[in-house]
N, CA, C and O atoms as a GROMACS GRO file, in nm:
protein
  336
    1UNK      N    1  15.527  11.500   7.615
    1UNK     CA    2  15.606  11.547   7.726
    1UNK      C    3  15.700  11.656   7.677
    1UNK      O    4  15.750  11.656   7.564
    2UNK      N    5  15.723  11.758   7.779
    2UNK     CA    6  15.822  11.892   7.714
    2UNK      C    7  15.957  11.838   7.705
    2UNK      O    8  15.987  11.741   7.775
    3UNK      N    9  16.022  11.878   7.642
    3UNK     CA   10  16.170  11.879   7.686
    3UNK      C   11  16.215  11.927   7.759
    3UNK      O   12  16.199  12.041   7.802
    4UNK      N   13  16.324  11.799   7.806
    4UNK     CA   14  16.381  11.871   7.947
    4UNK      C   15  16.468  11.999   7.940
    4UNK      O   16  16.438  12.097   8.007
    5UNK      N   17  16.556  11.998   7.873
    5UNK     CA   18  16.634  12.112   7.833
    5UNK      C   19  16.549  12.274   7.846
    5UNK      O   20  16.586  12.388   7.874
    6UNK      N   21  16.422  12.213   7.810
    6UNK     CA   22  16.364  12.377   7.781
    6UNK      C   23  16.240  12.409   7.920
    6UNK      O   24  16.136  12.471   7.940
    7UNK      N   25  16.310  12.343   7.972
    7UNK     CA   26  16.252  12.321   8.118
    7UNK      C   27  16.373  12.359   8.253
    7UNK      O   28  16.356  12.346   8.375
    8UNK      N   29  16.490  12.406   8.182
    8UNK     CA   30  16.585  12.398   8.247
    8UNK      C   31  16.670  12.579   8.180
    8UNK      O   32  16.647  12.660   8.090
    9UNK      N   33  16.759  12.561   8.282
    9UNK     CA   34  16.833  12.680   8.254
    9UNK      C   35  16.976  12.678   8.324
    9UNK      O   36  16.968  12.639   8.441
   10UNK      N   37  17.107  12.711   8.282
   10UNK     CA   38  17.214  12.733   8.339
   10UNK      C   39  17.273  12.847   8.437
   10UNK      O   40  17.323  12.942   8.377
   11UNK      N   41  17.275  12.853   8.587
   11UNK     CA   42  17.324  12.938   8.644
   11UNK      C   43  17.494  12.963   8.626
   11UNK      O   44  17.579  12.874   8.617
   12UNK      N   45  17.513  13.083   8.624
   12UNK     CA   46  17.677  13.120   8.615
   12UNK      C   47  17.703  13.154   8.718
   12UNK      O   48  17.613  13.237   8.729
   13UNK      N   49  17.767  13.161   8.831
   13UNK     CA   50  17.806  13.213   8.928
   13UNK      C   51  17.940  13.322   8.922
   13UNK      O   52  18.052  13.275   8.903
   14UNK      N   53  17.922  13.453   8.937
   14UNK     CA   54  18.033  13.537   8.848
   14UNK      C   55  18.167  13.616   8.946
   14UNK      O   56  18.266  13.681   8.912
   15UNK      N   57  18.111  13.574   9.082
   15UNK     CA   58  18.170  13.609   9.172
   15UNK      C   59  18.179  13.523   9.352
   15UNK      O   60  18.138  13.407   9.358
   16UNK      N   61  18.215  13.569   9.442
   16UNK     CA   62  18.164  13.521   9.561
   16UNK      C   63  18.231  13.387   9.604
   16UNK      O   64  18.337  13.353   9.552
   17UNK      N   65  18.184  13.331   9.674
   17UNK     CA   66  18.193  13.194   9.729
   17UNK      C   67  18.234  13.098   9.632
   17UNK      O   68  18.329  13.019   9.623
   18UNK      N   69  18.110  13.136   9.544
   18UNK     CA   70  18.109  13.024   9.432
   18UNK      C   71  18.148  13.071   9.292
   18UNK      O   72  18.084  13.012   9.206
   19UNK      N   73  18.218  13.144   9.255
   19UNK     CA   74  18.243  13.226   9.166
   19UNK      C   75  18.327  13.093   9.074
   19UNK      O   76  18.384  13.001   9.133
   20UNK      N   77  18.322  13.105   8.934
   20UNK     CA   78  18.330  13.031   8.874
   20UNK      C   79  18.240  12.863   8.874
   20UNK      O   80  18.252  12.778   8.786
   21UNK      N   81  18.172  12.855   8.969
   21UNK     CA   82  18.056  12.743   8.924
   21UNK      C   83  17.968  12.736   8.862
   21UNK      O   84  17.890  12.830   8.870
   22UNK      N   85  17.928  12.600   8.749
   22UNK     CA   86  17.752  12.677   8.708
   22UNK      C   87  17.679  12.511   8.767
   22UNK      O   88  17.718  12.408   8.822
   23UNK      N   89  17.562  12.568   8.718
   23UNK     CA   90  17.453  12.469   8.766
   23UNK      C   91  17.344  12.466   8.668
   23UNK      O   92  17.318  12.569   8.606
   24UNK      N   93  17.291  12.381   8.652
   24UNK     CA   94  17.164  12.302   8.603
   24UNK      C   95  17.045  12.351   8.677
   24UNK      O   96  17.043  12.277   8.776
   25UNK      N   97  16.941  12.436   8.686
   25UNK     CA   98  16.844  12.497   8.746
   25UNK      C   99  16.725  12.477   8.683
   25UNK      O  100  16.738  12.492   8.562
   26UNK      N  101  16.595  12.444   8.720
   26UNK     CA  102  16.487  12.438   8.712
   26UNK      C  103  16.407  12.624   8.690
   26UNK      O  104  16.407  12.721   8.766
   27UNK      N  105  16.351  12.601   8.554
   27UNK     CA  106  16.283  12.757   8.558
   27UNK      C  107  16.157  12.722   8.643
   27UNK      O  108  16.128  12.607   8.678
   28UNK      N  109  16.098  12.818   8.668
   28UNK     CA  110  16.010  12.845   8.743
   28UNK      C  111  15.899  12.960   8.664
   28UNK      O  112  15.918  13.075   8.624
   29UNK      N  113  15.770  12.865   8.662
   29UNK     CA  114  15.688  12.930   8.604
   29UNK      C  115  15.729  13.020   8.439
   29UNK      O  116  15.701  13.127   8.386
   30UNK      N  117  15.835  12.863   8.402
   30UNK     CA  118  15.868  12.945   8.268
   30UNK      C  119  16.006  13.027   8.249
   30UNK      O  120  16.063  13.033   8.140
   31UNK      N  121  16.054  13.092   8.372
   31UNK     CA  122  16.142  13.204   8.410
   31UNK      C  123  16.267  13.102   8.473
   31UNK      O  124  16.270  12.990   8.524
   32UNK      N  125  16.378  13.220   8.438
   32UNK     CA  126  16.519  13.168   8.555
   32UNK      C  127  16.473  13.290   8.672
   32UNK      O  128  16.421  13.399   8.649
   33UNK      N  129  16.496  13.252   8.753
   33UNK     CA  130  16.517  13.309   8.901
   33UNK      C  131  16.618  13.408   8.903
   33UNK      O  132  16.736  13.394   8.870
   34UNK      N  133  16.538  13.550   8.959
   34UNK     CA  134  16.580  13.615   8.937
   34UNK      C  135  16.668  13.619   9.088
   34UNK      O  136  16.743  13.717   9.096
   35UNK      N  137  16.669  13.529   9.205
   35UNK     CA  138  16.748  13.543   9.286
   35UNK      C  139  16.740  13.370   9.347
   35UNK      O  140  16.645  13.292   9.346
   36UNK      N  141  16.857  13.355   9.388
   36UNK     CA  142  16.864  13.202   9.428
   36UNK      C  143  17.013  13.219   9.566
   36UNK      O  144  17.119  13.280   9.578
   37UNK      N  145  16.936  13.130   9.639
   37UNK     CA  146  17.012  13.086   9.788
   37UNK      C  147  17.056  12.987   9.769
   37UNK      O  148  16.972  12.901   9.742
   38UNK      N  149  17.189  12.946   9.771
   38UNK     CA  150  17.321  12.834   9.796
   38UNK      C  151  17.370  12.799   9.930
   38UNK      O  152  17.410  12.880  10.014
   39UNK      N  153  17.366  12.712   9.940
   39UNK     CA  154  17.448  12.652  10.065
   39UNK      C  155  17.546  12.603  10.045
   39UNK      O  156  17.515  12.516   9.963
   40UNK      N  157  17.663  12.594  10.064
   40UNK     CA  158  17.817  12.561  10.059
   40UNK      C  159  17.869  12.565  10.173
   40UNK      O  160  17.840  12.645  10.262
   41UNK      N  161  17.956  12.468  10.178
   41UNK     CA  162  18.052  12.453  10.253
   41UNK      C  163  18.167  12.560  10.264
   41UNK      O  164  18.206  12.560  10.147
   42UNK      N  165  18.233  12.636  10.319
   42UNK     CA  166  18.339  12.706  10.345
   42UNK      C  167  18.452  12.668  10.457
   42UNK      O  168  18.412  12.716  10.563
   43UNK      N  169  18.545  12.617  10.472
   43UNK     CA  170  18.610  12.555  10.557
   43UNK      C  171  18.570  12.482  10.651
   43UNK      O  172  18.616  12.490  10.765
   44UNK      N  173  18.461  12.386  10.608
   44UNK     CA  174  18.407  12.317  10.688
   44UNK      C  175  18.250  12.334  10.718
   44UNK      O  176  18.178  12.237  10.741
   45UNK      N  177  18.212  12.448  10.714
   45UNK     CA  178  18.097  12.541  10.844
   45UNK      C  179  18.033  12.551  10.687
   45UNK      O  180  18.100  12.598  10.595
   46UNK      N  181  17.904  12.505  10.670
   46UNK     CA  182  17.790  12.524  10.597
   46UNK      C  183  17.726  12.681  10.619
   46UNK      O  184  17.701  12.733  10.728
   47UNK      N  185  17.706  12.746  10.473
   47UNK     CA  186  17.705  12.868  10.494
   47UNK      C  187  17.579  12.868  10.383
   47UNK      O  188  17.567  12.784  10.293
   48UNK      N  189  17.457  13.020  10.417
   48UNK     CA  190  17.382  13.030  10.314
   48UNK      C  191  17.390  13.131  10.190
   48UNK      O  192  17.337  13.239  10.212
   49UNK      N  193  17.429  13.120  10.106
   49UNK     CA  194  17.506  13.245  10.000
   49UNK      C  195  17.342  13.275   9.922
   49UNK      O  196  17.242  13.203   9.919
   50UNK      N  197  17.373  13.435   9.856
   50UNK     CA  198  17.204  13.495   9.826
   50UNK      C  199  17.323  13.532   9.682
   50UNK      O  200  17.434  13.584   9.695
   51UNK      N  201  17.261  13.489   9.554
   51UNK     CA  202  17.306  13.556   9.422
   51UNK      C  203  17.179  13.613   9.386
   51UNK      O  204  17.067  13.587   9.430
   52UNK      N  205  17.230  13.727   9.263
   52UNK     CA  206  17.112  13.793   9.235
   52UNK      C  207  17.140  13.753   9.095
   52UNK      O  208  17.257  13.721   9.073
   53UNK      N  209  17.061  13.750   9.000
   53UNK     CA  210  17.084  13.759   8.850
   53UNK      C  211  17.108  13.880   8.804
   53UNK      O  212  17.038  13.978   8.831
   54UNK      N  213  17.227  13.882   8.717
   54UNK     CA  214  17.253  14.022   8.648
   54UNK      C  215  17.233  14.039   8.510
   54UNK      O  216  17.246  14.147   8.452
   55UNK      N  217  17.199  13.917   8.450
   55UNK     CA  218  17.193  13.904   8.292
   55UNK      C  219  17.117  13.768   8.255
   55UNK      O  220  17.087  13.679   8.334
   56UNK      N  221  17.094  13.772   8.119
   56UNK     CA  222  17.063  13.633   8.111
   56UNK      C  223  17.100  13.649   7.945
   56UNK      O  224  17.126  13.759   7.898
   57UNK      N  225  17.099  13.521   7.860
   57UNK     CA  226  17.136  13.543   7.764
   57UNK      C  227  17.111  13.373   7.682
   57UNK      O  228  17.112  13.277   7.759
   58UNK      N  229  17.095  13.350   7.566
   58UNK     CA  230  17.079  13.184   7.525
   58UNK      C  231  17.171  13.168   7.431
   58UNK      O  232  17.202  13.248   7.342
   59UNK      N  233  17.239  13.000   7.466
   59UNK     CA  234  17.335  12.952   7.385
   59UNK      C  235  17.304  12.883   7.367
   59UNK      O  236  17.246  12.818   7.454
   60UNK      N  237  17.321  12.819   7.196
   60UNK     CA  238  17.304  12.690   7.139
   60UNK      C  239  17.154  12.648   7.185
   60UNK      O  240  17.124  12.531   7.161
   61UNK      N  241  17.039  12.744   7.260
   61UNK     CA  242  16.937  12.672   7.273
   61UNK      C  243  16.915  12.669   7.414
   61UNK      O  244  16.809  12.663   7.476
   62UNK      N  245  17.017  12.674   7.448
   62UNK     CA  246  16.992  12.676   7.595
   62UNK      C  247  17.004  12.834   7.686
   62UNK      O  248  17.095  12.910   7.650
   63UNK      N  249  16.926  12.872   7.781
   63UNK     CA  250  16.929  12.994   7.897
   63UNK      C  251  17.042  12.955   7.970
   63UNK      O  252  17.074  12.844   8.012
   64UNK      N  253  17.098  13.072   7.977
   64UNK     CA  254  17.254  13.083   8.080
   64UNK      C  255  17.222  13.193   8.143
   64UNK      O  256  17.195  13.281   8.061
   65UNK      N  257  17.208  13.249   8.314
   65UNK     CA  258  17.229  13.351   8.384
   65UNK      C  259  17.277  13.337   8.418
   65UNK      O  260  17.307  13.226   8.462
   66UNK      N  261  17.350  13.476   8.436
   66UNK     CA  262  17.469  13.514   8.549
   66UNK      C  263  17.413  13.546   8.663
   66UNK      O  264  17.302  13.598   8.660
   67UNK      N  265  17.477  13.521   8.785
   67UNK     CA  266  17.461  13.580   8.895
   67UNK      C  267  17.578  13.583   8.977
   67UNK      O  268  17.678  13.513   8.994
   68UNK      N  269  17.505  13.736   9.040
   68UNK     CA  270  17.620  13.810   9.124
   68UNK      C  271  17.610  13.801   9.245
   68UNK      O  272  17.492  13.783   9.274
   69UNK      N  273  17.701  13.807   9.368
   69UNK     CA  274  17.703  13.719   9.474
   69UNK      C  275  17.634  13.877   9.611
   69UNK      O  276  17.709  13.974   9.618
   70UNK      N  277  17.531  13.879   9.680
   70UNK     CA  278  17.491  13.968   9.725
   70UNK      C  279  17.567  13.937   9.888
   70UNK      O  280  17.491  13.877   9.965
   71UNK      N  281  17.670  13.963   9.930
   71UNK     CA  282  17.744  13.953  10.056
   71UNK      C  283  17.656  14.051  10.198
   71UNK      O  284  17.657  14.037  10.321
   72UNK      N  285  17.598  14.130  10.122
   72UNK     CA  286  17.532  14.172  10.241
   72UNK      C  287  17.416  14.108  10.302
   72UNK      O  288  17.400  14.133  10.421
   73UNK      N  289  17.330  14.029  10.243
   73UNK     CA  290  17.224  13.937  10.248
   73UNK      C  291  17.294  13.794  10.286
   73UNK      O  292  17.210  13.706  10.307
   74UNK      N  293  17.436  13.750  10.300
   74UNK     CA  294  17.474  13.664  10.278
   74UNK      C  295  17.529  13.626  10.426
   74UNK      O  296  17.539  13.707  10.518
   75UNK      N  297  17.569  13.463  10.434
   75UNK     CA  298  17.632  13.441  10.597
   75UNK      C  299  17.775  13.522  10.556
   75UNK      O  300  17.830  13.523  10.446
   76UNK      N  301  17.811  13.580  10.665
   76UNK     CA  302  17.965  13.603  10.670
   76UNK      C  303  18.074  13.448  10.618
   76UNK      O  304  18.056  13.331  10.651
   77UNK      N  305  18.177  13.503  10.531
   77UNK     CA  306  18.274  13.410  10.506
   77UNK      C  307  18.398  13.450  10.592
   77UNK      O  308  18.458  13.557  10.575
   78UNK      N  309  18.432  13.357  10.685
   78UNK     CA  310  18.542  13.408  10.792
   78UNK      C  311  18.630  13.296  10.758
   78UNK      O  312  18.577  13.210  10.688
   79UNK      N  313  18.713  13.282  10.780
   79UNK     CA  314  18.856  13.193  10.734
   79UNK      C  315  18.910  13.235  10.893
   79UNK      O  316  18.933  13.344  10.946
   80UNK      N  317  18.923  13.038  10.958
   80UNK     CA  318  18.993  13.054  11.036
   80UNK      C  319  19.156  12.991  11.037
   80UNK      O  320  19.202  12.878  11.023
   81UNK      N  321  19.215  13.129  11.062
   81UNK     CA  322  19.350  13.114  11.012
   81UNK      C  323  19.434  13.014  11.089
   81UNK      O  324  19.515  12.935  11.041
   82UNK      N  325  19.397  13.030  11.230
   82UNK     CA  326  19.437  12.927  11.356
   82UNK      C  327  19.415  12.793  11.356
   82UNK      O  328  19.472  12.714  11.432
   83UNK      N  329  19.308  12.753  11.248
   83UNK     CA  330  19.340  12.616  11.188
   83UNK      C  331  19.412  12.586  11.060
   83UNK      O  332  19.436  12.473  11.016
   84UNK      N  333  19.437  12.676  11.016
   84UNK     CA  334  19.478  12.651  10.876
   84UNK      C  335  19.633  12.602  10.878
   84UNK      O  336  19.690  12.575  10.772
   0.00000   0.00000   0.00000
């Protein structure tokens, strides 16, 4: 059986919504994804966020990409102030 680790890869999130999160990601056909869709919560209202990968790079063994948050492909983030 492979190892899991090398079956796996770390997303960075470098901006956006989720800017400062990472994640545990499944490669695909070998590869990190060169683009990945998030769903998050934003004041409540479930939203679909589009990152793109801007780098990739390996630590200690393990794949780490960055990705950058594509807002134009993305749901609008509106903050309603009238509840806040």
């Amino acid at each position: 059986m492979a190892d899991a680790a090398a079956a796996t890869y770390v997303a960075e999130f470098i901006d956006g919504p989720l800017e400062g999160d990472f994640e545990q990601r499944s490669l695909v056909h070998g590869e990190p994804e060169r683009r990945v869709g998030m769903v998050a919560a934003v004041d409540g209202l479930e939203s679909l966020f589009w990152y793109d990968a801007v780098d990739q790079r390996e630590v200690n063994g393990q794949i780490r990409v960055r990705f950058r948050f594509d807002a134009d492909d993305s749901d609008p983030v509106e903050h309603d102030d009238e509840n806040d």
